[in-house]
ChimeraX commands (.cxc) that place a marker at each C-alpha (Angstrom):
marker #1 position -30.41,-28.19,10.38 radius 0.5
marker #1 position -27.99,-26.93,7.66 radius 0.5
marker #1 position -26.29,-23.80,7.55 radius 0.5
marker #1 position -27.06,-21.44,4.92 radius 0.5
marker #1 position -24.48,-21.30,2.13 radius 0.5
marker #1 position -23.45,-17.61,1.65 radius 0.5
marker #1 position -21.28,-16.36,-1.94 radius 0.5
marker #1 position -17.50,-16.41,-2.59 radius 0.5
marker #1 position -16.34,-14.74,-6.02 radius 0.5
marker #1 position -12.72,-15.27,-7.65 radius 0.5
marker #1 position -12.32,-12.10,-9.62 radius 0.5
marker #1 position -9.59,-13.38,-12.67 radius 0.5
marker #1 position -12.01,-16.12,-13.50 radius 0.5
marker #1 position -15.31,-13.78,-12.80 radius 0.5
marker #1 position -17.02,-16.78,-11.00 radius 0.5
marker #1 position -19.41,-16.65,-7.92 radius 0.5
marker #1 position -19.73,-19.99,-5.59 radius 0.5
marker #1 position -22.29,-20.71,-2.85 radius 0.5
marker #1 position -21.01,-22.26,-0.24 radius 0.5
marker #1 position -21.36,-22.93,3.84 radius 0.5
marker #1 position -19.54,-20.24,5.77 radius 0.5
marker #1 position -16.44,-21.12,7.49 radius 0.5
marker #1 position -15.01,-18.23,9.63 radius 0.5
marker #1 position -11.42,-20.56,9.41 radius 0.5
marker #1 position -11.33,-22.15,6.29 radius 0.5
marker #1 position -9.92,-20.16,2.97 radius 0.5
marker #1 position -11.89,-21.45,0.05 radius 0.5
marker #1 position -10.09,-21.48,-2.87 radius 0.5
marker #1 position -11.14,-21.27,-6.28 radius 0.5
marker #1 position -11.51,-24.83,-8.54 radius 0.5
marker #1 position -10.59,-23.10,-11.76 radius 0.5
marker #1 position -7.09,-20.95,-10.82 radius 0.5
marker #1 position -6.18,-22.20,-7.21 radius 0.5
marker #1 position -6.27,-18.47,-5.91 radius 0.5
marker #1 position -8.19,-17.88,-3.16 radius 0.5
marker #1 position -11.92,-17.01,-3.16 radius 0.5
marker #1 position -13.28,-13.52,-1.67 radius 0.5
marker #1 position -16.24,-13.84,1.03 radius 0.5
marker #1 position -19.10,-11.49,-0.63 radius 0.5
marker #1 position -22.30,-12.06,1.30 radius 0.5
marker #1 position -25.08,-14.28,0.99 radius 0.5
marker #1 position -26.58,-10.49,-0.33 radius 0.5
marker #1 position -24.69,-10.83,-3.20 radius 0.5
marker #1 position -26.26,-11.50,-7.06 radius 0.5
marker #1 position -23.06,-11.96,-9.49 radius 0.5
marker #1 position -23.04,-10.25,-12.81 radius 0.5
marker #1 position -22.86,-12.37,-16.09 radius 0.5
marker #1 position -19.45,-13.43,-16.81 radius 0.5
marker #1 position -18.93,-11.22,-20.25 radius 0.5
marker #1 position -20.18,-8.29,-18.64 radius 0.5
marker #1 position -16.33,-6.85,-18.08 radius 0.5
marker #1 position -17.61,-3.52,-16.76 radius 0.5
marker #1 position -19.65,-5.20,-13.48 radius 0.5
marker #1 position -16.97,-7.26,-12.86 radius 0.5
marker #1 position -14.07,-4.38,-12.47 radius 0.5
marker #1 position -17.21,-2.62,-10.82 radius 0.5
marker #1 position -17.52,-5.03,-8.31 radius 0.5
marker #1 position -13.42,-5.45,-7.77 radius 0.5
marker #1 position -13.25,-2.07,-6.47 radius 0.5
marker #1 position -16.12,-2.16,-4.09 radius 0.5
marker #1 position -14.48,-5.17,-3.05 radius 0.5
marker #1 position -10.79,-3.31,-2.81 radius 0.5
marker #1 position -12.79,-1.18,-1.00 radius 0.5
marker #1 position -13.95,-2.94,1.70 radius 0.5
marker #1 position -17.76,-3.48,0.49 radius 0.5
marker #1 position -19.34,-6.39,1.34 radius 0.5
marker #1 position -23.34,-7.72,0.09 radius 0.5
marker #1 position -24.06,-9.34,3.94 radius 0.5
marker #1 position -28.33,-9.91,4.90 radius 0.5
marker #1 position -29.37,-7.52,7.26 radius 0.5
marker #1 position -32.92,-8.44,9.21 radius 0.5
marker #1 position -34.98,-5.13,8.64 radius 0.5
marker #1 position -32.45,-2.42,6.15 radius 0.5
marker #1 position -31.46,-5.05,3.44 radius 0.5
marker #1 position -28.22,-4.58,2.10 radius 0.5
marker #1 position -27.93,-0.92,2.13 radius 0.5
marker #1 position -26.30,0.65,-1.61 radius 0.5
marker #1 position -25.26,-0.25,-3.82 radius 0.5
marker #1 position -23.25,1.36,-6.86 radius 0.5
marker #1 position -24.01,-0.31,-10.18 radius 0.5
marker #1 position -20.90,1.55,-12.19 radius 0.5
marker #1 position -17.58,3.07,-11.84 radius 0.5
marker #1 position -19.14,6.63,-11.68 radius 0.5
marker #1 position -21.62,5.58,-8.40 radius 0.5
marker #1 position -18.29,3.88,-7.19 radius 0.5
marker #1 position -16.16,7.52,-7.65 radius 0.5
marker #1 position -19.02,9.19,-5.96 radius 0.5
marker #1 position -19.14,7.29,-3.03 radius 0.5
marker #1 position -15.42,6.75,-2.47 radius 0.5
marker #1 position -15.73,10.88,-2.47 radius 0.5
marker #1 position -18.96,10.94,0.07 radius 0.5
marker #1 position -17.42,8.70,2.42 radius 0.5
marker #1 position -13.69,10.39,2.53 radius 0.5
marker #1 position -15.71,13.99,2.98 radius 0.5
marker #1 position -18.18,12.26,5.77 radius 0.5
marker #1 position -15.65,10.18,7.59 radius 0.5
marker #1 position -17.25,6.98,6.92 radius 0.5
marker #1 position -15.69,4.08,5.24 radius 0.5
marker #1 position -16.48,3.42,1.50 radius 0.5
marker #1 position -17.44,-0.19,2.80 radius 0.5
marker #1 position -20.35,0.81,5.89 radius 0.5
marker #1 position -23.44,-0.77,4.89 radius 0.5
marker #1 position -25.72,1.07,6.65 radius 0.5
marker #1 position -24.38,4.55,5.06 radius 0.5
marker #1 position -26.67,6.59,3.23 radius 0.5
marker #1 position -26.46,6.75,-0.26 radius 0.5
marker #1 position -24.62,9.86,-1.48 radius 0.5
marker #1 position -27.08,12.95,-2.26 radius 0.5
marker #1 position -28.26,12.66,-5.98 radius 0.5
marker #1 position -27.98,8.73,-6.39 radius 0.5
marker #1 position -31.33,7.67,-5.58 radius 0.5
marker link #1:1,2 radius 0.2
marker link #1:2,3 radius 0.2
marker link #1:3,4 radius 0.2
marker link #1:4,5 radius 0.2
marker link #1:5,6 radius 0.2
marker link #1:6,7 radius 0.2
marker link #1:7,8 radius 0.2
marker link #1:8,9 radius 0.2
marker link #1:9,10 radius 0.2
marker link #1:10,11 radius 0.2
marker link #1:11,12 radius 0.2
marker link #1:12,13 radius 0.2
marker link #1:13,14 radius 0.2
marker link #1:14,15 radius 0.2
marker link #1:15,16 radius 0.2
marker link #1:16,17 radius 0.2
marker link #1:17,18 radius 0.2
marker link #1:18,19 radius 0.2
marker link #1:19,20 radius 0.2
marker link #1:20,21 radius 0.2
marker link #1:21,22 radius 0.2
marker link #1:22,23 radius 0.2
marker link #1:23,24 radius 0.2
marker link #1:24,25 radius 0.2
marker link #1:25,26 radius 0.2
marker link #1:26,27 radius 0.2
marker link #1:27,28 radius 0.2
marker link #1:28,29 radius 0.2
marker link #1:29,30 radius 0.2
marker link #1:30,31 radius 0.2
marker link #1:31,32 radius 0.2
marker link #1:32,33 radius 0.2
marker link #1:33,34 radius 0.2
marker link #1:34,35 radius 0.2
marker link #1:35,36 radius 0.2
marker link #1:36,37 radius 0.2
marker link #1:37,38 radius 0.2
marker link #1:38,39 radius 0.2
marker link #1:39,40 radius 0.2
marker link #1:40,41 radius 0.2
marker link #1:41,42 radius 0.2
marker link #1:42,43 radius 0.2
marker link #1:43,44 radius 0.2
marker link #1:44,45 radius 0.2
marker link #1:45,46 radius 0.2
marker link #1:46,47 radius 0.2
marker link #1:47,48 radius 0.2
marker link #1:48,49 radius 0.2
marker link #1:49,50 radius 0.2
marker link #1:50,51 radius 0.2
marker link #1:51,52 radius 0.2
marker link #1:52,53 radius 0.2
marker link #1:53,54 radius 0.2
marker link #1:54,55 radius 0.2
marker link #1:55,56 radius 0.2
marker link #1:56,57 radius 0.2
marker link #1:57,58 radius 0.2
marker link #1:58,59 radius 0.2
marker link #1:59,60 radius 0.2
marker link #1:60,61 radius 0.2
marker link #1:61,62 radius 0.2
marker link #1:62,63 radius 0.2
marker link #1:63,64 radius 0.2
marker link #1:64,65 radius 0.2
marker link #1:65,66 radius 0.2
marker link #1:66,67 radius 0.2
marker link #1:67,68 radius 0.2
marker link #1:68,69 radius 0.2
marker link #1:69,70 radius 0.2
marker link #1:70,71 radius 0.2
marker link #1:71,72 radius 0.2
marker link #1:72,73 radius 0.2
marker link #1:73,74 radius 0.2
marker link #1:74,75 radius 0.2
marker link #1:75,76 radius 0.2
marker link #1:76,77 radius 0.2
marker link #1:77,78 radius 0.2
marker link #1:78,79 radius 0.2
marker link #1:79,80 radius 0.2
marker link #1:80,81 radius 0.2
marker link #1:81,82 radius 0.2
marker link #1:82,83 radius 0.2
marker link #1:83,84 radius 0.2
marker link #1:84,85 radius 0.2
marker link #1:85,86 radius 0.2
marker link #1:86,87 radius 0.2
marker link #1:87,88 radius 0.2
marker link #1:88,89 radius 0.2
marker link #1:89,90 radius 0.2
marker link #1:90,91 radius 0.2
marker link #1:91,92 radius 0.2
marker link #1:92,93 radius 0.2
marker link #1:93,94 radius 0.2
marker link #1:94,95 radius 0.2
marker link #1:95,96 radius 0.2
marker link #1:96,97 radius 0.2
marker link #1:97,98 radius 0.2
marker link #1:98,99 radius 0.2
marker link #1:99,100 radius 0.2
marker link #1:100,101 radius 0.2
marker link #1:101,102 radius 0.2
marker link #1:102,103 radius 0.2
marker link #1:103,104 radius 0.2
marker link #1:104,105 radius 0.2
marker link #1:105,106 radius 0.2
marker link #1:106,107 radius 0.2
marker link #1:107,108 radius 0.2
marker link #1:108,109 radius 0.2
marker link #1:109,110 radius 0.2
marker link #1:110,111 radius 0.2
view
């Protein structure tokens, strides 16, 4: 049986690549030669023009977040924007909890 591919993203070129998950390998992007981030197999990357997702999606990965499968809570929030982003880096320095915990509870007023 195969394994299941999961994503790696390259933010300068704003590209997203399936492929099997290799705890020792570094995957490096075919475009740039930098090395690829491991996202998830969670994640769904936004279109390439959309500028806004993408620097979205840098800082939650700066930050430590990460778009892994979980078997029964899915894959927990999500901000969409650099507000949601602001507000959670806030809710998780005033909680204690890293801005990365998947299972965290979304901050109050960002249903």
């Amino acid at each position: 049986m195969a394994h299941a591919k999961t994503s790696y993203v390259c933010l300068p070129c704003r590209a997203a690549y399936k492929q099997p998950y290799d705890r020792d390998r570094q995957r490096i992007c075919p475009r740039c030669a930098q090395p690829l981030i491991h996202v998830g197999s969670a994640f769904a990357a936004p279109r390439r023009r959309d500028t806004a997702a993408w620097r979205t999606l840098a800082v939650l990965l700066h930050a430590g977040v990460r778009f892994h499968k979980s078997c029964c809570g899915g894959p927990g929030y999500r901000p969409r924007s650099l507000g949601e982003v602001r507000e959670r880096m806030t809710y998780a320095r005033r909680s204690g909890e890293t801005p990365g915990r998947e299972s965290a509870a979304a901050p109050p007023g960002s249903a």
